[in-house]
C-alpha positions in Angstrom: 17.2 73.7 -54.6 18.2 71.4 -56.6 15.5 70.3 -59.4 15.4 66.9 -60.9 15.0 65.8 -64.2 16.3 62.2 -64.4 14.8 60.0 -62.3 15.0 55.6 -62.4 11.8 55.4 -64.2 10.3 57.5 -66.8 6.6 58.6 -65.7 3.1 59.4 -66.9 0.0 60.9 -65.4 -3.8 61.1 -66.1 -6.8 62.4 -64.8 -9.4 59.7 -63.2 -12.5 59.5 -61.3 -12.7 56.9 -58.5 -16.1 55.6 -57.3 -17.4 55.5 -53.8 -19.8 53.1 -52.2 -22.7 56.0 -52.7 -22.2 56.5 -56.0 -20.4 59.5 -55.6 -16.6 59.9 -57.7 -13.6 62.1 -56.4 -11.8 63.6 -58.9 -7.9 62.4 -58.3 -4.9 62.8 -61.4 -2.5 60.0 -60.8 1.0 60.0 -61.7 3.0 56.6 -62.6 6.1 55.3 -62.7 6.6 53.4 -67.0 6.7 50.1 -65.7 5.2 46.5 -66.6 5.7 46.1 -62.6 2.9 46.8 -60.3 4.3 49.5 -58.1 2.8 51.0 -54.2 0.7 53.9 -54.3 1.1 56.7 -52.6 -2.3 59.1 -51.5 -2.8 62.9 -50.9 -6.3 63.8 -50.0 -7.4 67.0 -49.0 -9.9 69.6 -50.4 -7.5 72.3 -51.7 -8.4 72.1 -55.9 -5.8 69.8 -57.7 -6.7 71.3 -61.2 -5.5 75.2 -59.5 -5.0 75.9 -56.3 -2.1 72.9 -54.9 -1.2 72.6 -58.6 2.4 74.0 -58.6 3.1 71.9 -55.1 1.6 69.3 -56.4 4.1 69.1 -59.4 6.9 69.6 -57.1 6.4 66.3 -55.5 4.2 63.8 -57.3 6.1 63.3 -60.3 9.4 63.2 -58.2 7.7 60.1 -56.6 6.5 58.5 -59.6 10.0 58.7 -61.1 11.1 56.8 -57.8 9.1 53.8 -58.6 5.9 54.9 -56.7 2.0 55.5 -58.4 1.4 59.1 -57.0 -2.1 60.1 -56.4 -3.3 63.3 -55.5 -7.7 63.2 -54.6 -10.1 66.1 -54.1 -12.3 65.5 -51.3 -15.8 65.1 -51.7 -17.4 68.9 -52.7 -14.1 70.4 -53.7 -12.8 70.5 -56.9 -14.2 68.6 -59.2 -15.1 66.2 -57.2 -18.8 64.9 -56.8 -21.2 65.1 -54.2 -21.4 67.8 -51.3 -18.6 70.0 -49.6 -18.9 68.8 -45.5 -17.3 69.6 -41.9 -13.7 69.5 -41.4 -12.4 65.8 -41.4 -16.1 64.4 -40.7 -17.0 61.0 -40.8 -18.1 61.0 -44.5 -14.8 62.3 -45.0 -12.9 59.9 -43.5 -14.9 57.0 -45.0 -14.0 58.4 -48.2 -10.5 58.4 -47.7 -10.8 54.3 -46.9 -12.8 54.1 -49.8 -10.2 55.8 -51.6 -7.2 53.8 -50.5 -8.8 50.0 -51.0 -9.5 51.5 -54.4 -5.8 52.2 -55.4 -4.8 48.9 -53.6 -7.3 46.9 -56.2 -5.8 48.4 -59.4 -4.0 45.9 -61.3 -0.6 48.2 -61.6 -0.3 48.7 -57.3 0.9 46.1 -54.9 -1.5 46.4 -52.7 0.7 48.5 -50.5 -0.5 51.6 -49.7 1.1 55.0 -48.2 -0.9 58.3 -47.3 1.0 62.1 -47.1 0.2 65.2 -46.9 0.7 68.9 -45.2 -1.9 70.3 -42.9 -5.4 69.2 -43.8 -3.8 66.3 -45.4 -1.7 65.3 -43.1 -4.2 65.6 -40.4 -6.8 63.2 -42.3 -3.5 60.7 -43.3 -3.6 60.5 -39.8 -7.2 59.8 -38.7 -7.4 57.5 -41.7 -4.6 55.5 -40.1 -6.6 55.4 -37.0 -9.4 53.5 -39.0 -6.8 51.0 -40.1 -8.0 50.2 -43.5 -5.5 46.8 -44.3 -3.7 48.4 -47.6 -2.5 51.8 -45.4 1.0 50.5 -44.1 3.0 53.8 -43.7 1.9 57.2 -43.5 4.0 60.7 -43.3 1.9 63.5 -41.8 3.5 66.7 -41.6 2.4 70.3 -39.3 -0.9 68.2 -38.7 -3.4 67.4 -35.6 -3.5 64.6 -32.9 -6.1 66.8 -31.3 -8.8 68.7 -32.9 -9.7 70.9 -29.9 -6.5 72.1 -28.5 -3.9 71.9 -30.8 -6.1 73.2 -34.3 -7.4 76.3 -35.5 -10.4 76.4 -33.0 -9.4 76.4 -29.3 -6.1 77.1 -27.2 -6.0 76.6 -23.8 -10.0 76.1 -23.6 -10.1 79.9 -25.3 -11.6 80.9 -28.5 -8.9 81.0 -31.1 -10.2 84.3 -32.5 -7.3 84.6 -34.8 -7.9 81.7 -37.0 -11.3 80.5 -35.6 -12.6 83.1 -38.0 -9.8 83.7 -40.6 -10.0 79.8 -41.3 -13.8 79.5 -41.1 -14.2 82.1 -43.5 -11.2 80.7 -46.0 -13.0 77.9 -46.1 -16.5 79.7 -46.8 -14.4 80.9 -49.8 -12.9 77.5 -50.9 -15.9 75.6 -50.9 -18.3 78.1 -52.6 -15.8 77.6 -55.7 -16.8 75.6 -58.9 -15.5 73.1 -60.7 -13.8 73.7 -63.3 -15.4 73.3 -66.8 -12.0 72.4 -68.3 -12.2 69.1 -66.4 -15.7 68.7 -64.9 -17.3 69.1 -68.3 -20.5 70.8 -69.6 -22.6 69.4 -66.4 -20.1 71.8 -64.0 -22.9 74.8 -63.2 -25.3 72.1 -62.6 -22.8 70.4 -59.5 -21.4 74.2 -58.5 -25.3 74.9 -57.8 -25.6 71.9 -56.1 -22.7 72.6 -54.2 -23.7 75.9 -53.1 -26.9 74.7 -51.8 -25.2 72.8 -48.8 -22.7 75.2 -48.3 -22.7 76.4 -44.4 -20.3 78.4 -42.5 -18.2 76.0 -40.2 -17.8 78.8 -37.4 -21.7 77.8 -36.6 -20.3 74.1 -35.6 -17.4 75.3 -34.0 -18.9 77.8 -32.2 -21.8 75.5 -30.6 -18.9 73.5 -29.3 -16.7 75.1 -27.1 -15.7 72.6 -24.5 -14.0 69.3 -25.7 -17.2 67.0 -26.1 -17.6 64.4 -28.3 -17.5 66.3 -31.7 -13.5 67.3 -31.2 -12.9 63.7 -29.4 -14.2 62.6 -33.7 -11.1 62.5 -35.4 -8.7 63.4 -32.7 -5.8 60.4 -32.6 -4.8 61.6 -29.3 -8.0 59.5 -28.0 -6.6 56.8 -28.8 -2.9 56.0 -30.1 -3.3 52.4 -30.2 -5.6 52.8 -33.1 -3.0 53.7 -35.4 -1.6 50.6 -37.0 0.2 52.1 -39.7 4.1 53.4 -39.4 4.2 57.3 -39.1 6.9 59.5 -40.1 6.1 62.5 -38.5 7.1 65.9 -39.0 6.5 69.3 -37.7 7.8 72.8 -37.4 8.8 74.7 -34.4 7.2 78.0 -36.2 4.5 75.8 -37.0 1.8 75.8 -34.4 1.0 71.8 -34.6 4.6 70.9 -33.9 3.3 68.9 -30.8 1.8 66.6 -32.5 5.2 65.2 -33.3 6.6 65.0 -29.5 2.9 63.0 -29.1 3.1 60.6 -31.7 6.7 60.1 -30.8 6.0 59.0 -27.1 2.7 57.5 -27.3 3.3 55.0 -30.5 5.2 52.2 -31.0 8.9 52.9 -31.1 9.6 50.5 -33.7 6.6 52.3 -36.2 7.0 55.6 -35.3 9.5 58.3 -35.8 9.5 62.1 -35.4 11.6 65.4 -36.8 10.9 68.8 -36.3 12.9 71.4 -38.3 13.0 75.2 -37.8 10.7 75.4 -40.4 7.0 77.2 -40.7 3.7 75.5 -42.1 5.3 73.9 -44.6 6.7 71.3 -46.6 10.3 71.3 -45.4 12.1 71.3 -49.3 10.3 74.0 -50.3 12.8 76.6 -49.2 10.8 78.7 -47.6 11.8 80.9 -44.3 13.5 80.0 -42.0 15.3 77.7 -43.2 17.5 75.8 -43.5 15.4 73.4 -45.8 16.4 69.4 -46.0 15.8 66.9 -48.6 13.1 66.3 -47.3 11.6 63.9 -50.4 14.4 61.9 -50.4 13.7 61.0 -46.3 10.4 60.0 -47.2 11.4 58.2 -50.2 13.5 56.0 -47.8 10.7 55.6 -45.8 8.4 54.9 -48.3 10.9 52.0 -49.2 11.3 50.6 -46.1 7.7 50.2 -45.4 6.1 49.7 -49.3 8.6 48.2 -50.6 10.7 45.8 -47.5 13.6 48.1 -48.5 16.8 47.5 -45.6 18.2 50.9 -46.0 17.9 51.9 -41.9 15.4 54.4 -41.6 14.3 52.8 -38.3 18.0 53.2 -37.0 17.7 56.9 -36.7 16.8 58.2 -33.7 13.6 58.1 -32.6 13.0 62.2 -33.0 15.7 64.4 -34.5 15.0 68.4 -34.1 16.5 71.1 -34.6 17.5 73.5 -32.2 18.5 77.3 -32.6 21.1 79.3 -30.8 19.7 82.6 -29.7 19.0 85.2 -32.6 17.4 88.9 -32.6 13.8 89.2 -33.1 12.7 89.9 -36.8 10.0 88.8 -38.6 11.4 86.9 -41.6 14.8 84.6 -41.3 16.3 83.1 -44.2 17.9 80.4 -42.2 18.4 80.3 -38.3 21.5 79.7 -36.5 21.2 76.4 -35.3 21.8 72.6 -35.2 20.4 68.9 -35.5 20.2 66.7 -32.3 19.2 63.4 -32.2 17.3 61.8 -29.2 16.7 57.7 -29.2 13.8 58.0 -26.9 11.0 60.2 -26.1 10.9 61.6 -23.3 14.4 61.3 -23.5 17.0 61.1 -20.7 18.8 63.7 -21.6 16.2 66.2 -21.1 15.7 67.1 -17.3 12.6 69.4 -16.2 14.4 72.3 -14.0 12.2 74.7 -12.2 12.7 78.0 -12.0 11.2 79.9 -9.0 9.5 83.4 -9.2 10.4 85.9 -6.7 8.7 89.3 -5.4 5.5 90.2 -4.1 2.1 89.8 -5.2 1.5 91.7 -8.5 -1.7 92.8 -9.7 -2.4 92.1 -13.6 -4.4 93.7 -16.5 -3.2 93.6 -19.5 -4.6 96.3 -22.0 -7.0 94.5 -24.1 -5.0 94.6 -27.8 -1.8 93.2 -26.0 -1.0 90.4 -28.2 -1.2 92.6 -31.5 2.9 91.8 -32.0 1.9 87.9 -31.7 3.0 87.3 -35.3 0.8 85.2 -37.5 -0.8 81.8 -35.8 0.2 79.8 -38.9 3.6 81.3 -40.8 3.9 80.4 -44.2 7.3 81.8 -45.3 5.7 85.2 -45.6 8.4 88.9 -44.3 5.8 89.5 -41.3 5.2 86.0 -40.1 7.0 86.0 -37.4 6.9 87.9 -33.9 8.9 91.4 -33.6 10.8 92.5 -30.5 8.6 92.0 -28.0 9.4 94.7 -25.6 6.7 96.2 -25.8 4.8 93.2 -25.3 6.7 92.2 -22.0 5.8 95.8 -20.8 2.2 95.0 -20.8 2.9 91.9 -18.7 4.2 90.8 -15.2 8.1 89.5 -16.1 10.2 87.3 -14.1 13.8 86.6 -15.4 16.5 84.5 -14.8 19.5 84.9 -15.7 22.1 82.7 -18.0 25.8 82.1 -17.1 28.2 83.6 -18.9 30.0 79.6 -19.6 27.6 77.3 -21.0 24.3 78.2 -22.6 20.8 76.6 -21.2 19.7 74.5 -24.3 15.7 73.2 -24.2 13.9 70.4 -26.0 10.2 69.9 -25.5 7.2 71.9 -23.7 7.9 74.2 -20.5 5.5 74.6 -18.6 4.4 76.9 -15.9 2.3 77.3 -12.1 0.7 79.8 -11.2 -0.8 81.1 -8.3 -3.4 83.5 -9.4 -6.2 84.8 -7.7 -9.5 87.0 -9.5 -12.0 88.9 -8.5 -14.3 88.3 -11.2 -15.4 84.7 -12.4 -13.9 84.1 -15.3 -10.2 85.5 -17.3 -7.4 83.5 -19.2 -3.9 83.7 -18.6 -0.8 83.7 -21.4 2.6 82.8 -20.3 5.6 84.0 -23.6 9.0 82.8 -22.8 11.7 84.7 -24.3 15.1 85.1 -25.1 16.6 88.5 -23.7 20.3 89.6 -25.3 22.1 92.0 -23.7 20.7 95.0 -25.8 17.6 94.5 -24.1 16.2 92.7 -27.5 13.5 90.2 -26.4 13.1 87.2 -28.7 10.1 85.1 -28.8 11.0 81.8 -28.0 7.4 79.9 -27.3 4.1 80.6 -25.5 1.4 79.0 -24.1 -2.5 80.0 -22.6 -4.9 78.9 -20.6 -8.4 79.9 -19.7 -8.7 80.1 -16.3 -12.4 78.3 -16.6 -10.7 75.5 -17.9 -8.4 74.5 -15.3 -9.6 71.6 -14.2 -10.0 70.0 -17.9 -10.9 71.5 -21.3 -14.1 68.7 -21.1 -15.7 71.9 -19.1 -16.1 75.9 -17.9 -16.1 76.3 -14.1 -16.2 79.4 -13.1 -13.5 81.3 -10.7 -14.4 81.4 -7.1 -14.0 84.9 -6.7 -11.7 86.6 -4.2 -9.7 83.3 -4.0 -6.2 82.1 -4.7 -6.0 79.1 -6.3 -2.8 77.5 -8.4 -3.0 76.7 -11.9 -0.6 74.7 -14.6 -0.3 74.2 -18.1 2.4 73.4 -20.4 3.4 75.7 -23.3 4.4 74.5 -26.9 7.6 72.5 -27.6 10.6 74.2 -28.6 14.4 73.6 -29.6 16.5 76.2 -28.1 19.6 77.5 -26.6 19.6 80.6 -24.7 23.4 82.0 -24.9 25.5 83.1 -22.1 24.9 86.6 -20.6 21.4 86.5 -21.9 18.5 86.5 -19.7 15.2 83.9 -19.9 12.3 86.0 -19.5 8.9 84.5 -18.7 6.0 87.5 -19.6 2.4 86.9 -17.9 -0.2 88.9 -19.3 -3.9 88.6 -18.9 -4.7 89.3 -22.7 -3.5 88.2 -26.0 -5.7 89.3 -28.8 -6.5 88.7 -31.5 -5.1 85.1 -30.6 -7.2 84.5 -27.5 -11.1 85.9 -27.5 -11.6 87.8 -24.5 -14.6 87.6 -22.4 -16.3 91.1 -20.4 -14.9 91.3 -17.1 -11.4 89.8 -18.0 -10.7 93.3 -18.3 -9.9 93.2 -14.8 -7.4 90.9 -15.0 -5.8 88.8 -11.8 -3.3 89.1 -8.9 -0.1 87.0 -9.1 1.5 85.3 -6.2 5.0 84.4 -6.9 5.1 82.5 -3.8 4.3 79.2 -5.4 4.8 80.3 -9.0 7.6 78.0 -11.3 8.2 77.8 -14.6 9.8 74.5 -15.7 12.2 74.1 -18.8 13.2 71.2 -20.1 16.5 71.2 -20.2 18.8 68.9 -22.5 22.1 68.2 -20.7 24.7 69.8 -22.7 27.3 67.0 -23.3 24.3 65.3 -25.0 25.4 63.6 -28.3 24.2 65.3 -31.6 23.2 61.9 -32.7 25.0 62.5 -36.3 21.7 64.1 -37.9 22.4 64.8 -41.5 20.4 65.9 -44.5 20.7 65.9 -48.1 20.2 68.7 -49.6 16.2 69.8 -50.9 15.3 68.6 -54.4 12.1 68.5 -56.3 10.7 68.0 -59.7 10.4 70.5 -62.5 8.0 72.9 -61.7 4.8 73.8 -63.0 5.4 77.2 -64.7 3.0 79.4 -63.2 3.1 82.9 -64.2 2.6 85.5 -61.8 1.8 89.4 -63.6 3.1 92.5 -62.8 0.8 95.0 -61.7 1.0 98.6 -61.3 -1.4 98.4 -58.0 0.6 99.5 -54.6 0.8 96.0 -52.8 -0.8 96.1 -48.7 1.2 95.6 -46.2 1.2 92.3 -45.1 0.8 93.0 -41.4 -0.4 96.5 -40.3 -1.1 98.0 -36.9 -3.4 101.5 -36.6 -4.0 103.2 -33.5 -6.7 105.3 -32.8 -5.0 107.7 -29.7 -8.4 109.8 -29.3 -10.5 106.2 -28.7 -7.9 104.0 -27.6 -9.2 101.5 -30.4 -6.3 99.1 -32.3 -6.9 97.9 -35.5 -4.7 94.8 -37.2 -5.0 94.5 -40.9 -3.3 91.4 -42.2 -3.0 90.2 -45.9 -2.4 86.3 -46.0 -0.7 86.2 -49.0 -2.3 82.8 -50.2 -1.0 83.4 -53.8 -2.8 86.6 -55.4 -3.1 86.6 -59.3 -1.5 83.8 -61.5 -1.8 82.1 -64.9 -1.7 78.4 -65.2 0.3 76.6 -68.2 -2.9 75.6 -69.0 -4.6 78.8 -69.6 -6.5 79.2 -66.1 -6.2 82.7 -64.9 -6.6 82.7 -61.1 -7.1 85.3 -59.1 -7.5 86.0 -55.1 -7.5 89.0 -53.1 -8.4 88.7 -49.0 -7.9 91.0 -46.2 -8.9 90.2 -42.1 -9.3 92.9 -39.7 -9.1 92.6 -36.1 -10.5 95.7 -33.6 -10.7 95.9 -30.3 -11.0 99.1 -27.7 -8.3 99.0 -24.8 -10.5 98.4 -21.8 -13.2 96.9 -23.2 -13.4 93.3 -24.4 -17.2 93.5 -26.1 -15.2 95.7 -28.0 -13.3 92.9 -29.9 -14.1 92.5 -33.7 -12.9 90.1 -36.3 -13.7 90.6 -40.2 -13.2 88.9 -43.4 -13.5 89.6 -46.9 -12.5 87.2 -50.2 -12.6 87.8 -53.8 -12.0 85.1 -56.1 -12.2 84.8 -59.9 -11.9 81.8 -62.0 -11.4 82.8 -66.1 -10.7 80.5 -68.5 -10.5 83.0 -71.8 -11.0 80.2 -74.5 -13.9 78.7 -72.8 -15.6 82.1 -72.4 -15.7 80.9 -68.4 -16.0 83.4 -65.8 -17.1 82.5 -62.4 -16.4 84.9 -59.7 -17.3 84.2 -55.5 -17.0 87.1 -53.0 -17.3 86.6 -49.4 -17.9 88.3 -45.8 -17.4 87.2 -43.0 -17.3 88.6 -39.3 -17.7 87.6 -35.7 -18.3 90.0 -32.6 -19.4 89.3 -29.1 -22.1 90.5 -26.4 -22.3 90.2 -22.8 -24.4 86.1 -23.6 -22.8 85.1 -26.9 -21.3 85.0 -30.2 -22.5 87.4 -33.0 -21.7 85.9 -36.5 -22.4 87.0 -39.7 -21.0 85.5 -42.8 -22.6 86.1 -46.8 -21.9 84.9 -50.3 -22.3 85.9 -53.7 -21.2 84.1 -56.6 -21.9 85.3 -60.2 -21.1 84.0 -63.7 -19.6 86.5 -65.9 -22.0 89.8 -64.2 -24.8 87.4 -63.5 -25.4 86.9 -59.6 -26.1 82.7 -59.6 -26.2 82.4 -55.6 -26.4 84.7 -52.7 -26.9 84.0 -49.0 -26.7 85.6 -46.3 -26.2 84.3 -42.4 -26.9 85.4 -39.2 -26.6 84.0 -36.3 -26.0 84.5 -32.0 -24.2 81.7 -30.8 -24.5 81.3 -26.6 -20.9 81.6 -25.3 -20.8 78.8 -22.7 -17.2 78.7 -22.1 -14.4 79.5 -25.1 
């Protein structure tokens, strides 16, 4: 990493509030570039805390901008922070209107151009994107990165038509913690109990709204670009990971807009910034790609950013299974289209007789994390064991030339069940000679959902009928003498939420069964993709104290042999205990659980906890918010349960509780 000090211009930040139509003002710091020139601006909007809790990413980037000639602008939305108003539902239409709000605002102030750019990671890149799809004039260019074309089946709610149980809940219940935060006093002033109050008051758990919806209907179509491509009128820079799990956003924004607006690249990289170093690697200079981009669309710059190729990705050569890589083996290909020419689907046909599926219930336990951050148990072990819980069909590789993949396999099926309704998971992996099984991608589908994920029809039972769906894109190249092994199993928690009587699982029929890889033809040019290497600005300085506690494992599995119950404990990591330069002292501690009994799947249980405290010691400021959170089912519904309690100091200031029984309709 390489960290910048001298940049073209010197720069200079402060802390603002911008007004909406309502009345309402988002708090936003803005950094600047010391100029008598009016310069573009560039917006990140998302609800994360500016003041604490994106602070040190936020350094890392903002300034390095400014420094390039650009006003920076990072914005809390609307309930978070210390922002004004009311926190709301995840990218709703207040949200969004905001976000317009917010850039016609920075495109009226006497030092921008007019010009406008949006970026962000995740929830930010996400709403750069929907924003883009409401085409406010000033938004000419936006870079979106490991975000959402689709808010149904390619978020943190749904895959394949099934209950994400995973991060349905972990996320729902982060964000029950996040939101029941206050502002901080330090920059929201005296009046800052008075708004956290406020803010508590409309403070509802989102698993009740995502829960009531679970077919795609009109409240995922909100929001979801993938409606609609044609709405985007801005450029988009694109940009994904393959251990991320929105990394087909990129492939979809890369066919379905304009080629001469759009381009796409997807790294090896997890949920993450791609400069930020973080496993696997290897990380890119990544600012300095957007900086060109930002040039040639804010600023008329001719420096060819629209002669790369349309998507460049990486893709890895075969590698053992581990959970943490520093840096994968690998390399950069470019393609000039998408779909490209050079990728051909090839089928590969099962063999065998019919085979009868049912997957214990906790298969799915060495899944890895849903969304990898760089953390040492992110990423999936050796699945062995996993593949033994599962039908396999293999296939084997030459021993001259490996089989190298771009984009999404995809699979058919010929299943038949005996009960109405089940799901199906399809993991294709990577076997070495050892016997070693690397994860490679993976895919569901529940089987009520087969005919659209816009509704739940039931099985006919008895009955064979053929299925498809596609799994997630990938970059990869299986070596010579390895195998390609494609594992079926019938359960995948505590990804997928099982429903009673998927217990019994299905019947197989390789007669009529495929999978399909997309295969890139191996004399395919590279297409010259180069990077410079990662820099960023100073960073903030954040301490982080020792402690004498014994740290949790990150990922850990416990088996109860006598009740043939599994238990997952997983630490996120998020960021634990830290000091600001400032004085803050932040601290977080959270913990999910995930049970379920091997043969029953009313058995399945996911539980949250959070603990955050805010202490500013010169202030005399200490706010604290615990959560719970927890979701089990019944034979009819959803059984949620979520509670908060938020003191100042030892005073208890709010405390609610929340139950409710959500009908399972499909999911």
């Amino acid at each position: 990493m390489i960290i910048r000090t001298d940049f073209p211009y010197g720069t200079t930040h402060e802390d603002v509030r911008i007004p909406l139509p309502d009345g309402v003002e988002l708090y936003a710091r803005i950094w600047r570039p010391v100029t008598d020139e009016p310069v573009p601006a560039l917006l990140e909007y998302l609800p994360y805390r500016l003041t604490d809790w994106t602070a040190p990413r936020d350094q890392q980037r903002h300034p390095w901008y400014a420094g390039h000639g650009y006003a920076s602008v990072r914005v809390d939305v609307r309930g978070h922070g210390c922002s004004g108003g009311r926190p709301g539902d995840e990218y709703d239409a207040r949200e969004l209107a905001d976000g317009v709000a917010v850039v016609e605002w920075l495109a009226a102030q006497e030092w921008c151009t007019g010009s406008v750019g949006m970026f962000g990671i995740s929830w930010g890149g996400s709403n750069a994107l929907q924003i883009a799809a409401l085409a406010p004039e000033p938004l000419k260019a936006i870079v979106t990165v490991c975000s959402t074309d689709d808010r149904y089946d390619n978020d943190v709610h749904y895959m394949g038509g099934s209950v994400l149980a995973v991060d349905m809940h972990a996320w729902a219940a982060t964000m029950l913690a996040f939101a029941s935060r206050p502002p901080d006093p330090r920059f929201a002033g005296d009046d800052w109990r008075r708004q956290w109050l406020d803010r508590l008051e409309a403070v509802e758990p989102l698993v009740h709204t995502w829960l009531s919806h679970q077919t795609r209907d009109a409240y995922w179509r909100h929001g979801s670009v993938c409606e609609d491509y044609t709405a985007v009128r801005a450029a988009v820079l694109a940009v994904g990971g393959w251990h991320d799990p929105y990394r087909d956003t990129v492939l979809r924004l890369t066919e379905h807009l304009p080629s001469a607006r759009v381009r796409g690249l997807i790294g090896p990289w997890s949920h993450q910034y791609p400069d930020r170093g973080l496993p696997p690697g290897p990380a890119i200079g990544f600012l300095q790609e957007t900086l060109r981009w930002w040039d040639h669309w804010l600023k008329g710059a001719a420096n060819g950013v629209m002669e790369e190729p349309l998507l460049r990705a990486w893709i890895s050569d075969s590698h053992p299974p581990a959970t943490v890589y520093e840096e994968l083996p690998g390399r950069w290909v470019g393609e000039k289209s998408w779909p490209s020419a050079s990728v051909i689907p090839v089928p590969y046909v099962f063999q065998g007789a019919p085979v009868a599926v049912a997957s214990p219930q906790h298969t799915g336990l060495d899944a890895g994390r849903f969304f990898p951050f760089g953390n040492d148990a992110d990423l999936p072990p050796d699945q062995r064991e996993e593949d033994a819980k599962s039908a396999c069909f293999e296939f084997p590789v030459g021993h001259e030339e490996p089989v190298e993949i771009l984009g999404r396999p995809s699979v058919t099926l010929r299943l038949r069940l005996d009960v109405p309704y089940g799901q199906v998971v399809a993991r294709l992996c990577d076997v070495a000679p050892d016997g070693s099984s690397t994860l490679v991608t993976r895919g569901a589908l529940n089987l009520s959902a087969r005919r659209g994920r816009d509704r739940a029809l039931p099985w006919p039972v008895g009955s064979y009928e053929d299925v498809a769906f596609e799994l997630n894109g990938i970059g990869h190249a299986f070596a010579p003498g390895h195998r390609i092994r494609l594992a079926v199993s019938s359960a995948y928690w505590p990804w997928i939420w099982p429903r009673a009587g998927s217990e019994a699982g299905w019947t197989l029929d390789p007669a009529g069964s495929a999978l399909t890889l997309p295969v890139r033809a191996g004399s395919a040019a590279d297409g010259g993709v180069v990077f410079e290497a990662p820099e960023q600005a100073q960073p903030l300085g954040v301490v982080f104290p020792a402690t004498l506690d014994e740290p949790r494992p990150e990922r850990l599995v416990v088996r109860d042999v006598a009740r043939g119950r599994w238990r997952l404990e997983v630490d996120p990591r998020y960021g634990g205990t830290r000091v600001y330069p400032d004085g803050l002292e932040y601290d977080e501690d959270a913990q999910e659980v995930y049970e379920i009994q091997d043969a029953d799947a009313l058995s399945a249980r996911a539980r949250s906890r959070w603990r955050i405290r805010l202490h500013r010691p010169e202030l005399g400021w200490d706010a604290r918010v615990e959560t719970r959170s927890e979701i089990r089912c019944d034979e009819g519904g959803f059984l949620t349960s979520n509670e908060v309690v938020c003191k100042e100091g030892d005073e208890v200031v709010f405390h609610r509780t929340w139950e409710r029984r959500l009908p399972r309709a499909a999911g």
